[in-house]
GULUMVO-9989 format. One line per field, with one value per residue: residue number from 1; chain; x, y, z of N, C-alpha, C in turn. Coordinates in nm, 4 decimals. Atoms other than C-alpha are relative to their C-alpha. Layout:
<pts>
num = c(NUM | ...) .
cadena = c(A | ...) .
nx = c(X | ...) .
ny = c(Y | ...) .
nz = c(Z | ...) .
cax = c(X | ...) .
cay = c(Y | ...) .
caz = c(Z | ...) .
cx = c(X | ...) .
cy = c(Y | ...) .
cz = c(Z | ...) .
</pts>
This chain:
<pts>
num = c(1 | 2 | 3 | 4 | 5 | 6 | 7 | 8 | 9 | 10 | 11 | 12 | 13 | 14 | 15 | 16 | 17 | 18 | 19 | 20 | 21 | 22 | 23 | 24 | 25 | 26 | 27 | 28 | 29 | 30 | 31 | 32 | 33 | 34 | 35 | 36 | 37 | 38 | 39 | 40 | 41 | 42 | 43 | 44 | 45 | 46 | 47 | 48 | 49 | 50 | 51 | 52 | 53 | 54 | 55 | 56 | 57 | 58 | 59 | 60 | 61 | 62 | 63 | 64 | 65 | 66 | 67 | 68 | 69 | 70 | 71 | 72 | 73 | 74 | 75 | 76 | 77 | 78 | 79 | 80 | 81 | 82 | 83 | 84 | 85 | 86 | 87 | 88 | 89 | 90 | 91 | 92) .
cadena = c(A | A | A | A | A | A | A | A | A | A | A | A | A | A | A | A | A | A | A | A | A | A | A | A | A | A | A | A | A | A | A | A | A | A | A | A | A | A | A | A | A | A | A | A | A | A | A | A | A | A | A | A | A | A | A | A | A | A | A | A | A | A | A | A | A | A | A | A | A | A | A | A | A | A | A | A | A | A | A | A | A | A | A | A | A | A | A | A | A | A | A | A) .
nx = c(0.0230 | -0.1082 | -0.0014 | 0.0141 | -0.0839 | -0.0998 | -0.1328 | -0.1116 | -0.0167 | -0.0957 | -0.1404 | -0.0337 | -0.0644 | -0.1307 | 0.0191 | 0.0168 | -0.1389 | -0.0813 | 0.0435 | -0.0660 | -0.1806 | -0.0290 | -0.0141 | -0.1369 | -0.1012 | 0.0405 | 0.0583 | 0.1373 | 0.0406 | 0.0928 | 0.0449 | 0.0828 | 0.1315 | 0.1328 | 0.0799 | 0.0567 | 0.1123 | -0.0463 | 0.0484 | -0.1467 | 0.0366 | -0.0528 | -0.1691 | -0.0336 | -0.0009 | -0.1417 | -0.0656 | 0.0456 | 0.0352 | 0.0205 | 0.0986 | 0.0599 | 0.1119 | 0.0234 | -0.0457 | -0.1296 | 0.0345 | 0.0526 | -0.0061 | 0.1215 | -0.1079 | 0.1451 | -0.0189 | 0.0965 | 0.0685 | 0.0560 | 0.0239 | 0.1512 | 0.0394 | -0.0646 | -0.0483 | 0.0299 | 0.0675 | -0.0931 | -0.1036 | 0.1270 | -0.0769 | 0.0266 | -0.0381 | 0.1324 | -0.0359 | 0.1325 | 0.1264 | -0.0008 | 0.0431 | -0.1110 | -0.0648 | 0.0956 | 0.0409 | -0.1470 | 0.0033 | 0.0675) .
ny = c(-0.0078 | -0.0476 | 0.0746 | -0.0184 | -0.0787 | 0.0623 | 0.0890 | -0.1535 | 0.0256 | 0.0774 | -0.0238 | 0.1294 | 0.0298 | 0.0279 | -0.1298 | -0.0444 | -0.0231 | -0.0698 | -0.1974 | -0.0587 | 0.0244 | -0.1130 | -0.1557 | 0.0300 | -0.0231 | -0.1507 | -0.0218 | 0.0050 | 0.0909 | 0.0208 | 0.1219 | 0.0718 | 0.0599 | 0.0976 | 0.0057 | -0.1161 | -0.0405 | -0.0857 | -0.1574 | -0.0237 | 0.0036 | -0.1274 | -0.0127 | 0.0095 | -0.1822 | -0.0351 | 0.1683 | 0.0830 | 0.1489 | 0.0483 | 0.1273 | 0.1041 | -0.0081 | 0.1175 | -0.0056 | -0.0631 | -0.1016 | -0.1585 | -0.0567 | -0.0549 | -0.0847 | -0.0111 | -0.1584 | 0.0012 | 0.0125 | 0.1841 | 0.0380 | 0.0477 | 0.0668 | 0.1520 | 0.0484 | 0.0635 | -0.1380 | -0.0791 | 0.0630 | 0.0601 | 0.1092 | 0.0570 | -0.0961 | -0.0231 | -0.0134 | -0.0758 | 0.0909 | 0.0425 | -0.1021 | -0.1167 | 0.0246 | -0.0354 | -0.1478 | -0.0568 | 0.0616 | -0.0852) .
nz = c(-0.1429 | -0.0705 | -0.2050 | -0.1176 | -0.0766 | -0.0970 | 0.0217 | 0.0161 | 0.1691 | 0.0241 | 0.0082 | 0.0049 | -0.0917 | 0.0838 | 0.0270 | -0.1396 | -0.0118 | 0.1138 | -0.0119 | -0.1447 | 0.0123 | 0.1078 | -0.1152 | -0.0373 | 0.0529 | 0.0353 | 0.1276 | 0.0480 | 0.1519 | 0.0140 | -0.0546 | 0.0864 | -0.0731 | 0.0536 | -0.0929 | 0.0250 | -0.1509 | -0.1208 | 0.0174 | 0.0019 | -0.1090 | -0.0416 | 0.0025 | 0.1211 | 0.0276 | 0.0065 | 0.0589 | 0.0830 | 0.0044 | 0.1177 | -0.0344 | 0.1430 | 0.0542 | 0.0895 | 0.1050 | -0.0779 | -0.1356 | -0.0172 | -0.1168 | -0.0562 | -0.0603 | -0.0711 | -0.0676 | -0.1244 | 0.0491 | 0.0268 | -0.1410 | -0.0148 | 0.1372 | 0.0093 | 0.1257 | 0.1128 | 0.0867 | 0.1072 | 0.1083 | 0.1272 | -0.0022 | 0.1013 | 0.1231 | 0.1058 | 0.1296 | 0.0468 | 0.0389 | 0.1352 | 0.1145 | -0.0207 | 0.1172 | 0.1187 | 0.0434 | 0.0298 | 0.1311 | 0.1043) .
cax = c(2.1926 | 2.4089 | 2.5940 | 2.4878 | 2.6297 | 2.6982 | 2.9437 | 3.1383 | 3.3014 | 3.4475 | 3.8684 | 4.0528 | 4.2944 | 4.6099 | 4.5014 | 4.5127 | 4.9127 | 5.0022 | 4.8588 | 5.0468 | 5.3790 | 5.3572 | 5.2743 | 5.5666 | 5.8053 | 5.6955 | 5.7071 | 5.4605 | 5.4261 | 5.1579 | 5.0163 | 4.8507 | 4.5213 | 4.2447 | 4.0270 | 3.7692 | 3.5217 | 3.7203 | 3.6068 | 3.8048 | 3.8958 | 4.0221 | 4.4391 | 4.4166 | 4.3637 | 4.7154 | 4.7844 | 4.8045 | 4.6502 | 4.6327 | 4.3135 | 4.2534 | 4.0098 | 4.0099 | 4.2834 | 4.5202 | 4.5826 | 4.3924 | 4.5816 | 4.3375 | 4.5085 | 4.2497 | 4.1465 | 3.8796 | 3.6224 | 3.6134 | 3.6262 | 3.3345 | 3.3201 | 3.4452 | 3.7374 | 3.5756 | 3.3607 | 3.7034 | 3.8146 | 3.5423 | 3.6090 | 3.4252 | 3.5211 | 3.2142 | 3.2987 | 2.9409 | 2.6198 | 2.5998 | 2.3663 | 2.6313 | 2.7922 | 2.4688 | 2.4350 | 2.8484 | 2.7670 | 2.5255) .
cay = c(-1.5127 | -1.3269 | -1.4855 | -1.4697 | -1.1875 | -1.3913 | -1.6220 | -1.2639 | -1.2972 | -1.5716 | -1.5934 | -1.8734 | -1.9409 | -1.9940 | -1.6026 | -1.4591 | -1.5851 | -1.4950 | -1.1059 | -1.0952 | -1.2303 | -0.9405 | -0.6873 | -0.8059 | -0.8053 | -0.4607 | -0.5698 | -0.5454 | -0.8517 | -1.0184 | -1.2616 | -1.5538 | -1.6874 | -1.9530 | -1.8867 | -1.6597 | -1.6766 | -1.5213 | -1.1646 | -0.9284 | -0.7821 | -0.3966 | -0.5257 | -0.6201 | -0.2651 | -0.1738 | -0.5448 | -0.7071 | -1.0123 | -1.2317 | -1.4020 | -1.7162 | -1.7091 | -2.0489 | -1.9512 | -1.7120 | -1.4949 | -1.1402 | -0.9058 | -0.7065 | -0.3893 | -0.3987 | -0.0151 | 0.0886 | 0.0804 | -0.3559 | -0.4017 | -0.6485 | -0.7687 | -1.1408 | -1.1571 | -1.3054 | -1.0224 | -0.8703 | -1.1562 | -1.2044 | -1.5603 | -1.5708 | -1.3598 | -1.1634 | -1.1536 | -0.9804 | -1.1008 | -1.2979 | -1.0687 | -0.7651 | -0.9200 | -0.8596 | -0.4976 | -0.4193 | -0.5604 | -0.3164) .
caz = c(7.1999 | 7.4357 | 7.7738 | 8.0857 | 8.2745 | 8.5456 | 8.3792 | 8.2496 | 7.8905 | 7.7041 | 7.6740 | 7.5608 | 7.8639 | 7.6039 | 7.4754 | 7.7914 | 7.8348 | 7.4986 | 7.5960 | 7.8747 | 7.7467 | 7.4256 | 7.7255 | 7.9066 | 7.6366 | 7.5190 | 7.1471 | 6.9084 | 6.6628 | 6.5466 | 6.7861 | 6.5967 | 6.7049 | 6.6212 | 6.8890 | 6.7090 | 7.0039 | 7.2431 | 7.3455 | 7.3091 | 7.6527 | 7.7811 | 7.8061 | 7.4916 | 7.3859 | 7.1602 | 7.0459 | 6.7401 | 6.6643 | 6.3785 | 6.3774 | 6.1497 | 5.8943 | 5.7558 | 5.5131 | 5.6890 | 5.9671 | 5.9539 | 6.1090 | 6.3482 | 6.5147 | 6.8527 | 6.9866 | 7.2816 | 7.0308 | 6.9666 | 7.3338 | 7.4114 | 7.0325 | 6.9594 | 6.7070 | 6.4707 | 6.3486 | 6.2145 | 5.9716 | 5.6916 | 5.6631 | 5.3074 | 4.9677 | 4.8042 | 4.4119 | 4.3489 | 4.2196 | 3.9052 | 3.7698 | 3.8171 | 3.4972 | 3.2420 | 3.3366 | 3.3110 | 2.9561 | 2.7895) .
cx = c(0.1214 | 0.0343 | 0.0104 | 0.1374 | 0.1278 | 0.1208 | 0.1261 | 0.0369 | 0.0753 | 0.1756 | 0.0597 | 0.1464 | 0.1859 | 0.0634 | 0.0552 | 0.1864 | 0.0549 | 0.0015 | 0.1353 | 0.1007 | 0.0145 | -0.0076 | 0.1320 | 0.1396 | 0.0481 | 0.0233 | -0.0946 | -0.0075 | -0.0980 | -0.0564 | -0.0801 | -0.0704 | -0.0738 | -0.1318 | -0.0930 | -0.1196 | 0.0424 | -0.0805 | 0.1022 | 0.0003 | 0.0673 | 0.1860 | -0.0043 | 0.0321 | 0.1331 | 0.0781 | -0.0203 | -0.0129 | 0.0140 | -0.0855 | -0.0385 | -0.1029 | -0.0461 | 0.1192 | 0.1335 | -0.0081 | -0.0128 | 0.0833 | -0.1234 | 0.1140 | -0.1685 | 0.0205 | -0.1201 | -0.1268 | -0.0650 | 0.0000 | -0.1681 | -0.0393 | 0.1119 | 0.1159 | -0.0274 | -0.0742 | 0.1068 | 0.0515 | -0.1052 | 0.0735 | -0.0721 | 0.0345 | -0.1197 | 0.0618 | -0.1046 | -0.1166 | 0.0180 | -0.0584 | 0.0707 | 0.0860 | -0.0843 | -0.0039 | 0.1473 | 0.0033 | -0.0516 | -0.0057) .
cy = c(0.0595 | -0.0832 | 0.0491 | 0.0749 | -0.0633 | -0.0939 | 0.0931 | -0.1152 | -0.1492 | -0.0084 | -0.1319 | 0.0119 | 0.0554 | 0.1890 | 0.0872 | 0.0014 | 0.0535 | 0.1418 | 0.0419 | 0.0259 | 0.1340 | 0.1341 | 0.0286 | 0.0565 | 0.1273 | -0.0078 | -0.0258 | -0.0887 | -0.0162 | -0.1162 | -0.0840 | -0.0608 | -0.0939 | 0.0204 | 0.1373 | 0.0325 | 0.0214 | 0.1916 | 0.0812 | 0.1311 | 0.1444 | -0.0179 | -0.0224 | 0.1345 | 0.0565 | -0.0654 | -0.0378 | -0.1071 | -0.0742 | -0.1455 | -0.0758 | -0.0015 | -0.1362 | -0.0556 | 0.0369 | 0.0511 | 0.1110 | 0.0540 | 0.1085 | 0.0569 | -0.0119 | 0.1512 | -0.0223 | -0.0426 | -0.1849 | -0.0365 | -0.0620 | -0.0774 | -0.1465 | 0.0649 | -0.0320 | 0.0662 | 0.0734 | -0.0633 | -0.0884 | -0.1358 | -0.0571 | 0.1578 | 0.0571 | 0.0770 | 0.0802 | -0.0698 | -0.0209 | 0.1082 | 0.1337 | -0.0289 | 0.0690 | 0.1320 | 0.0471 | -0.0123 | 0.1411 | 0.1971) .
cz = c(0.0693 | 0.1425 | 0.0519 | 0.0466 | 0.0919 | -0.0186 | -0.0444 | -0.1436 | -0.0486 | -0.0542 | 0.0082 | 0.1029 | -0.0566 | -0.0463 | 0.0768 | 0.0137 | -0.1535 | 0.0014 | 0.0907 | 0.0058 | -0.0865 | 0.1219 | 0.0867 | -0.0483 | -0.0674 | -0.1763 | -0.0826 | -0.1134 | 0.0149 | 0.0830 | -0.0584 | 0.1072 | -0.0860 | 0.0433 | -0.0592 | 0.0840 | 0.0964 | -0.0131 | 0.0234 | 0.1129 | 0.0327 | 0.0018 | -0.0791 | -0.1288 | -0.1038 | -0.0950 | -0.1518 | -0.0247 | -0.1516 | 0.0300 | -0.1442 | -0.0593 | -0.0704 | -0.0892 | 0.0517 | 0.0829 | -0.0462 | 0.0585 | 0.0571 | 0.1226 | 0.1366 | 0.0512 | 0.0815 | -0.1009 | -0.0312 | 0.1468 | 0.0241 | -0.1547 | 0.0150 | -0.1759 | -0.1119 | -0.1271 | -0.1048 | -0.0559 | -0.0381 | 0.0142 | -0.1841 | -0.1221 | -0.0498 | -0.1215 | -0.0503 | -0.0412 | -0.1609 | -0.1304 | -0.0341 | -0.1366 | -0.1489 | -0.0158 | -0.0283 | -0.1710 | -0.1261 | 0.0546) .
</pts>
């Protein structure tokens, strides 16, 4: 389901000052995050983030293109090893 226009995007508050301060300071580390349902918002644009996956922090370089996408989309949070059966045919 998508949200309501009228409430405009979601942004975790905490996010928001951490953007501001890296814009501020004019350098570019990795900002660490949790908040993978934040959206990710036009100043962010430049930044790097490091969004948690469960395990570690992703880094995730953001460009115009993820604008409007949630974080979370860019840090698989599960490993795919292949399908079991992918073993029988490597075989013969």
């Amino acid at each position: 389901m998508v949200r309501s226009v009228w409430k405009g995007p979601f942004v975790e508050g905490s996010l928001l000052k951490k953007a501001d301060a890296a814009r501020a300071s004019g350098r570019h580390d990795v900002i660490k995050i949790w908040s993978r349902r934040s959206t990710i918002l036009p100043q962010f644009v430049g930044l790097v983030f490091g969004v948690y996956n469960g395990q570690k922090h992703v880094p995730v370089s953001v460009n115009e293109e993820m604008v409007g996408h949630k974080f979370g989309e860019f840090s698989p949070t599960r490993t795919f090893h292949g399908h079991s059966g992918d073993k029988k045919a490597k075989r013969s």
